[in-house]
BASEVEX-658906 format. One line per 10 residues: number of its first residue (from 1); their letters; for each residue x, y, z of N, C-alpha, C. Coordinates in pm, whole numbers, plus 32768, in hexadecimal, padded with zeros to 4 digits. Layout:
% residues N
NUM) A) X Y Z X Y Z X Y Z | ...
% end
This chain:
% residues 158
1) XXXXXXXXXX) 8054 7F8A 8000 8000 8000 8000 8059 807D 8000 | 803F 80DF 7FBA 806B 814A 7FAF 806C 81E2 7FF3 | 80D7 81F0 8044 80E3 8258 80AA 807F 82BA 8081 | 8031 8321 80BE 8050 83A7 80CE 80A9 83ED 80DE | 80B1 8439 8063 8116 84BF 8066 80EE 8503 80E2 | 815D 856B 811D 8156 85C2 8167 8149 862F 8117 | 8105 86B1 815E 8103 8744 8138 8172 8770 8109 | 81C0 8734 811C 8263 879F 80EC 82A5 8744 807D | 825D 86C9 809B 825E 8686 8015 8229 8693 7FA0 | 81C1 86CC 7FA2 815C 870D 7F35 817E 875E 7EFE
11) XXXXXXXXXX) 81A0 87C5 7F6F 81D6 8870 7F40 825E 8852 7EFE | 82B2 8808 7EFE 8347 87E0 7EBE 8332 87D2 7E38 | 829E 8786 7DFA 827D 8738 7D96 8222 879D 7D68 | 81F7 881C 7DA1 8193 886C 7D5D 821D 88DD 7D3B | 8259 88F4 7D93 82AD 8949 7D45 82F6 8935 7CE2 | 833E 88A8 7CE9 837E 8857 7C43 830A 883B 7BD2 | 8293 883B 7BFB 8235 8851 7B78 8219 88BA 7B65 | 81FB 892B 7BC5 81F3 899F 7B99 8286 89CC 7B54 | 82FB 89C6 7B55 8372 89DD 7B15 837D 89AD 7A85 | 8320 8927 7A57 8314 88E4 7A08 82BF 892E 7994
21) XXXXXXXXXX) 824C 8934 79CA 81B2 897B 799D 8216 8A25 797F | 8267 8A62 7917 8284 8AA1 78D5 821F 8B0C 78D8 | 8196 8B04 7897 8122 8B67 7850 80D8 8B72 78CD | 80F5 8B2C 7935 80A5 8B1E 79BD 800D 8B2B 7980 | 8021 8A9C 791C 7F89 8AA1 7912 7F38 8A19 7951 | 7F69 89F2 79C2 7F59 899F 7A1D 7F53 88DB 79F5 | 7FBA 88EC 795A 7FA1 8875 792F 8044 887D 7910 | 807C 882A 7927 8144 87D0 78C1 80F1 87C5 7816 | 8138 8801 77F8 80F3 882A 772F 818E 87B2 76F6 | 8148 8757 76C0 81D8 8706 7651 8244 877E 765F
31) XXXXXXXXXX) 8235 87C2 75FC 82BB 883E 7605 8310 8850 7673 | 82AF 887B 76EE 82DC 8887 7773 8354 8825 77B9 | 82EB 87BB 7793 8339 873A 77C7 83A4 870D 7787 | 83B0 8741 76F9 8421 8707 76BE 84B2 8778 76E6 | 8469 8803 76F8 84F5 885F 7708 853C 8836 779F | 84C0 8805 780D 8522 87D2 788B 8576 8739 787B | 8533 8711 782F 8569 867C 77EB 8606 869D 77D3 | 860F 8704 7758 8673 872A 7728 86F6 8793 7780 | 86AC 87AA 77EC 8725 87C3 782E 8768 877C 7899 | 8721 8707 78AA 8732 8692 78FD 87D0 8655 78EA
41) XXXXXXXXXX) 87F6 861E 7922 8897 85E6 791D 8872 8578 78C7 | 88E4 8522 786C 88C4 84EF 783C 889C 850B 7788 | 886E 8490 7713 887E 84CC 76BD 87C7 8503 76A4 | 8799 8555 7683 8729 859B 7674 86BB 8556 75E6 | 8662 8513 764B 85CE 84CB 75EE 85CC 850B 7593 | 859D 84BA 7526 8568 84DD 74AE 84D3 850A 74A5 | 8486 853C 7463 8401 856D 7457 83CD 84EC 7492 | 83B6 8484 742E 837C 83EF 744A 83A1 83CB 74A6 | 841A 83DF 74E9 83F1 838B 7580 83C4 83FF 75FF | 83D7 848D 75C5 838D 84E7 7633 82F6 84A5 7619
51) XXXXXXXXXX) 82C8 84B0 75B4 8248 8471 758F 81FD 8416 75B2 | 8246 83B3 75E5 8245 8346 7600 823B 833C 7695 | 828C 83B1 76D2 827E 8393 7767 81FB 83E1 7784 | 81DB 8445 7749 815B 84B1 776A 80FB 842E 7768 | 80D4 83DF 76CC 8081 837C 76DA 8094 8336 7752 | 80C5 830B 7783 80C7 829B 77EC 80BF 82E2 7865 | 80D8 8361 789E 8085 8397 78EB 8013 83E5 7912 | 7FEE 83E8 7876 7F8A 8442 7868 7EFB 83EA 787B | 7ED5 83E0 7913 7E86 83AC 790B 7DBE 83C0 78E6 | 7DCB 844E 78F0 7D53 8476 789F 7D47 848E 7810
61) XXXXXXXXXX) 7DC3 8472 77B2 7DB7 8485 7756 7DAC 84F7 7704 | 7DE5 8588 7743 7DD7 85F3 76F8 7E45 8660 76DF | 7EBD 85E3 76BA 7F3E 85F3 7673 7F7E 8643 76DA | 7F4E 8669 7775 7FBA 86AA 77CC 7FCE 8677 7828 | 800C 8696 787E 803F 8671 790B 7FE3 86C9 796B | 7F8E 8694 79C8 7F61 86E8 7A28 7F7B 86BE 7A9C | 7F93 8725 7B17 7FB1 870B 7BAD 7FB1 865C 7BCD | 7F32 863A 7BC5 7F22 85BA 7BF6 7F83 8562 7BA1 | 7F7D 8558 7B11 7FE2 84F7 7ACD 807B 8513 7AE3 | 8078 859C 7B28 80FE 85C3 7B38 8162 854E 7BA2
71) XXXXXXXXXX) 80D4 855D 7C25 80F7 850E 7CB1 8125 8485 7C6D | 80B1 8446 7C29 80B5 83BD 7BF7 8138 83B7 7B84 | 8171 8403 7B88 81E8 83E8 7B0C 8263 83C2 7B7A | 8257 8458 7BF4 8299 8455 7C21 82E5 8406 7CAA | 825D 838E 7CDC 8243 836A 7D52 820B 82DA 7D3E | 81EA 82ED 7CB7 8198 825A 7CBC 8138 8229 7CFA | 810A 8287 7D34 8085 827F 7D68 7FF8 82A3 7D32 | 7FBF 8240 7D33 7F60 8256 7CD7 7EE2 82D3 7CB8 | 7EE2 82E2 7C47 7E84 8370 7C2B 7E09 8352 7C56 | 7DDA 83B8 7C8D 7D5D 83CD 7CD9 7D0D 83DE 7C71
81) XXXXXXXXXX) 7C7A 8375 7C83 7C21 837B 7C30 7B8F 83D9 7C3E | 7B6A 8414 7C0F 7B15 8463 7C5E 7ADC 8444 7CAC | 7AA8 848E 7D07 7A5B 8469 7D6A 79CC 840A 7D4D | 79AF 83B6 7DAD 7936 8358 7D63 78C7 83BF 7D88 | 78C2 83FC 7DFD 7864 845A 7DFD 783B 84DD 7D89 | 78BE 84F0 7D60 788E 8566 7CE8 784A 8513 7C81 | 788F 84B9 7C6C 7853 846F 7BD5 77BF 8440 7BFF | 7778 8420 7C64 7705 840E 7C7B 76EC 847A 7C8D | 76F5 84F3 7CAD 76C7 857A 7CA4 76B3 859A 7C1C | 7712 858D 7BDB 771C 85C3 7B3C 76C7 8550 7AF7
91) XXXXXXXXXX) 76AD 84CA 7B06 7635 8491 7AD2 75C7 84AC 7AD6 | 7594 84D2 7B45 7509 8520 7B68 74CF 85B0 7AF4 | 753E 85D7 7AAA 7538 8658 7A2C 7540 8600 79C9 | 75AE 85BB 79D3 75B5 8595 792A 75FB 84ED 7938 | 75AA 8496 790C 75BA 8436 7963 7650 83CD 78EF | 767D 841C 789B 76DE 83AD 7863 777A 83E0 7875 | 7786 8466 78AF 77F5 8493 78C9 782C 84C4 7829 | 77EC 84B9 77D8 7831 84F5 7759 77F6 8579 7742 | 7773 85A2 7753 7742 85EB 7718 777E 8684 7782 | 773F 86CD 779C 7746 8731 77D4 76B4 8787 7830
101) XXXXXXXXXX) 76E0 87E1 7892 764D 8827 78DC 765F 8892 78E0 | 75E9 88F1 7913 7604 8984 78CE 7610 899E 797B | 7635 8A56 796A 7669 8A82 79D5 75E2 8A76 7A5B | 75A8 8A94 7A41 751E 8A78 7AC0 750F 89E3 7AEB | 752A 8995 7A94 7581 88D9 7AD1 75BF 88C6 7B33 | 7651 890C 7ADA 76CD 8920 7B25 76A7 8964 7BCA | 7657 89D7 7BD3 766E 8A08 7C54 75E1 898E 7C98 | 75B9 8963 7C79 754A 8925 7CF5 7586 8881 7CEF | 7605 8864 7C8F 762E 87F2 7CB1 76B7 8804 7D0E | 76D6 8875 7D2A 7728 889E 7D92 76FC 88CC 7E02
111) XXXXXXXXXX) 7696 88EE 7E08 764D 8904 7E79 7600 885D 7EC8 | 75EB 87FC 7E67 75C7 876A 7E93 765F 8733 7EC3 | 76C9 8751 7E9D 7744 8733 7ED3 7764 8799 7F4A | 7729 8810 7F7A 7772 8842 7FDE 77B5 88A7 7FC1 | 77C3 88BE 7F7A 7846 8922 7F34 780C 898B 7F0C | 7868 89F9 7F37 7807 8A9F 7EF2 7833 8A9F 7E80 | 7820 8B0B 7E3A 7844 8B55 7DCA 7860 8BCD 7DD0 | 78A0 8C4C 7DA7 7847 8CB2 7D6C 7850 8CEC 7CCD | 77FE 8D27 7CBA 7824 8D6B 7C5E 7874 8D7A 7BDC | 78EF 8DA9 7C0F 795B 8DBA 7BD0 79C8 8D2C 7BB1
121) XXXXXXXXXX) 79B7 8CD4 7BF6 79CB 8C42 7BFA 797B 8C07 7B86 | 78FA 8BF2 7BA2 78A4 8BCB 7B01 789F 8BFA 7A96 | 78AC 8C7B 7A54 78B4 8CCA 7A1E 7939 8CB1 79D6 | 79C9 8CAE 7A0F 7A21 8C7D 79DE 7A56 8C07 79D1 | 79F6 8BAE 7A03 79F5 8B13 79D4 7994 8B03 795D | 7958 8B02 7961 78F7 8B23 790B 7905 8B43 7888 | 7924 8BDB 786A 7954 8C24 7801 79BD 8BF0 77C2 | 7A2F 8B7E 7808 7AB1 8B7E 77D9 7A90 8AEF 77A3 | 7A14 8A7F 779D 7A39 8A18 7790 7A1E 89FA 76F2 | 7984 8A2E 76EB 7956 8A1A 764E 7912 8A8E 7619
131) XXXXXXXXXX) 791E 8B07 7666 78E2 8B68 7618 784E 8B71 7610 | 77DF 8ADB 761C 775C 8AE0 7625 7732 8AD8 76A0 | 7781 8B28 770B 772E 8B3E 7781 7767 8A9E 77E1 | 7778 8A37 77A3 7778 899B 780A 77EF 896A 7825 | 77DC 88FD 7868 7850 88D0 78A8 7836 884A 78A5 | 78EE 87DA 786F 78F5 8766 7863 78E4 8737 78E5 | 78EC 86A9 78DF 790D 8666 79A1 79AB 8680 798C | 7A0D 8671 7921 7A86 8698 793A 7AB8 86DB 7967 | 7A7A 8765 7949 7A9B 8808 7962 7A43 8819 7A14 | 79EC 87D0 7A46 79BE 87E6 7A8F 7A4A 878B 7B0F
141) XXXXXXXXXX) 7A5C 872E 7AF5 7A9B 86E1 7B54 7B42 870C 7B66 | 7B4E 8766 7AC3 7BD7 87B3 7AF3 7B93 87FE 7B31 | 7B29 8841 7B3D 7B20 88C4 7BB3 7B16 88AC 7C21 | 7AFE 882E 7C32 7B08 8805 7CE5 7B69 87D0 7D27 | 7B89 8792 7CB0 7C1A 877C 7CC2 7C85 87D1 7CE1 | 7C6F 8845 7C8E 7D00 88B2 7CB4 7CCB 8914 7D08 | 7C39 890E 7D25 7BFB 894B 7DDE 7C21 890B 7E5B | 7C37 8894 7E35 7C5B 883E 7E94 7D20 882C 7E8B | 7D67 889E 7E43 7DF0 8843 7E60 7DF7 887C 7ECE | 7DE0 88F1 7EF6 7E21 8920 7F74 7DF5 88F6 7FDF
151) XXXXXXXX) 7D9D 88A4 8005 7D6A 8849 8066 7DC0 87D3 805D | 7DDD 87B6 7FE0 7E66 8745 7FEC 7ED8 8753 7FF7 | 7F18 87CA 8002 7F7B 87F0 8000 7F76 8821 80A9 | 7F34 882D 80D3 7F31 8866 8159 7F04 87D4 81AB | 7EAE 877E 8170 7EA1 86D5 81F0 7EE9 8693 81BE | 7F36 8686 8155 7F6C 861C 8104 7F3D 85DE 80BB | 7F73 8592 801E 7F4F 855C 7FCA 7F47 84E3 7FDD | 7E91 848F 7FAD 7EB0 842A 7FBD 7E8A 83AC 7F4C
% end
């Protein structure tokens, strides 16, 4: 079974991904990963095998590195799957996880989870995902996800 990180273990691994994450656009971009690749000791990956490693940690599938795949690259500990509670939350809107829910969803299926909102939070989740006002379960579970790092970063990762 696999330890819990400590807090200062987290913060070690958020600051080497944040060092990583270049555009600090909260994702390791191929590019990214290949320029720290390339200054690594040693002789420096080729595209195809930077490629190759993004695939094999990229466990959501959307050609980047995020926080969580970061831990799991770096720790071997396995990536956290969403919560079973959100995904039964987020079934209750849209029950196949592919489709998407509009913003008045979003806030009363965060309010059935506990969780506030305001405003300026939906609005720029929202606006930034598809432009028609809604939101994937993807885009939703990164938002709870990266609401929730600093609660993991402060009890520890587990």
């Amino acid at each position: 079974m696999a330890r819990n990180l400590s807090p200062e273990e987290i913060q070690v691994f958020k600051d080497l991904f944040d060092s990583y994450d270049a555009d600090k656009g909260g994702n390791i971009s191929v590019e990214e990963f290949a320029k720290v690749m390339s200054q690594s000791p040693g002789k420096a990956p080729t595209e195809e095998e930077v490629a190759q490693i993004i695939k094999e940690v990229d466990l959501d599938g959307d050609g980047q590195i995020n926080f969580d795949e970061f831990i799991t690259m770096m720790t071997g500990q396995p990536y956290p799957p969403p919560d079973e509670e959100w995904v039964k939350a987020w079934k209750q809107y849209e029950p196949s996880l592919n489709g998407s829910i509009t913003q008045s969803q979003f806030r009363q299926l965060l309010a059935d989870l506990g969780e506030s909102v305001n405003d300026d939070e939906v609005n720029k989740l929202i606006n930034n995902v598809d432009g028609e006002g809604k939101l994937s379960f993807k885009a939703f579970v990164h938002f709870l996800k990266t609401r929730n790092l600093e609660n993991d970063i402060l009890n520890g990762y587990s």
